[in-house]
Every structure is written in C-alpha cells, then in structure tokens.
N, C-alpha and C positions, 0 to 999 in steps of 0.2 A: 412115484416110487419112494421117495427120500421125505415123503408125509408117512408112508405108512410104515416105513422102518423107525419112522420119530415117532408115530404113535406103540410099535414092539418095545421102543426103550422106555418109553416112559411108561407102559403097563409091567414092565418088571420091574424099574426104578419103585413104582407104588406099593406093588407087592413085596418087597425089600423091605421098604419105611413101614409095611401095615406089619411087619413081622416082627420087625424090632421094638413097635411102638406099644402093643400086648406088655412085653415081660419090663419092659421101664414102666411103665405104669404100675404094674405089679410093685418090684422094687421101689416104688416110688411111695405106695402105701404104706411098704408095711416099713420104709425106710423113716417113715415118719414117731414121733417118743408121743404115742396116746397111749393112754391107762386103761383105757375099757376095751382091750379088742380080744374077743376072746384063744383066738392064736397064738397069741402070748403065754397065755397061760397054759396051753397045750405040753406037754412032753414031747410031742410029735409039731409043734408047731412048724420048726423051721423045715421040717421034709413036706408037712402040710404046701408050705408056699413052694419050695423047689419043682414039687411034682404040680403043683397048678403052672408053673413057668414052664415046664416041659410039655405037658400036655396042650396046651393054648398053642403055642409054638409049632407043636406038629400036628395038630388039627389044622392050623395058619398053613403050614407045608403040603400038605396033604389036599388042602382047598385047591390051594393055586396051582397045582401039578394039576391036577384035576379039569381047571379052566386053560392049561397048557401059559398061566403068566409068569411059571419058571421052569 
C-alpha cells in the first residue's frame, strides 16, 4: 500500500517537473543575445514565443489529465 501511494506521488511529482521544464527551456532559448534568430526579427516575435509557452503547457496538461497523473 505505502509503495503504491510512493509510486501516485512521484508520477505527479514528474508530471509537475515535465510541465515546468517545456516553457524554461523555451525561455531559456530565446533568453539567450544570438543575431541570427529569425523571431527577432519578427513584429509578432514576442507573442510568437508566449503562444508556443502556452500551447506546449496545455498540450503538457491535457496529456497528463488524459493518463489521470494529475
């Protein structure tokens, strides 16, 4: 009983860390100063990356409701 309530926390615990770790990675790219990206140069760049952070996130949400690991 107290194995398989350790394995429910730590299948949310993952799904947690798999959620958060999408949109830092994101931020992470584009939080970087390169010259060649073409997002940059976009007009629409920065809602470009907001809406790729939102969507990833709730496909992420969406998955794991799905397999019930939130």
């Amino acid at each position: 009983m107290v194995a398989q309530d350790q394995n429910e926390v730590v299948k949310r615990l993952t799904a947690v860390a798999s959620v958060l770790l999408v949109p830092t990675f994101i931020v992470g790219v584009y939080g970087q100063n390169f010259r060649h990206m073409p997002e940059y140069h976009w007009r629409l760049g920065y809602a470009w990356s907001w809406s790729l952070i939102i969507i990833t996130t709730v496909a992420q949400l969406i998955y794991f409701r799905r397999k019930r690991w939130l």
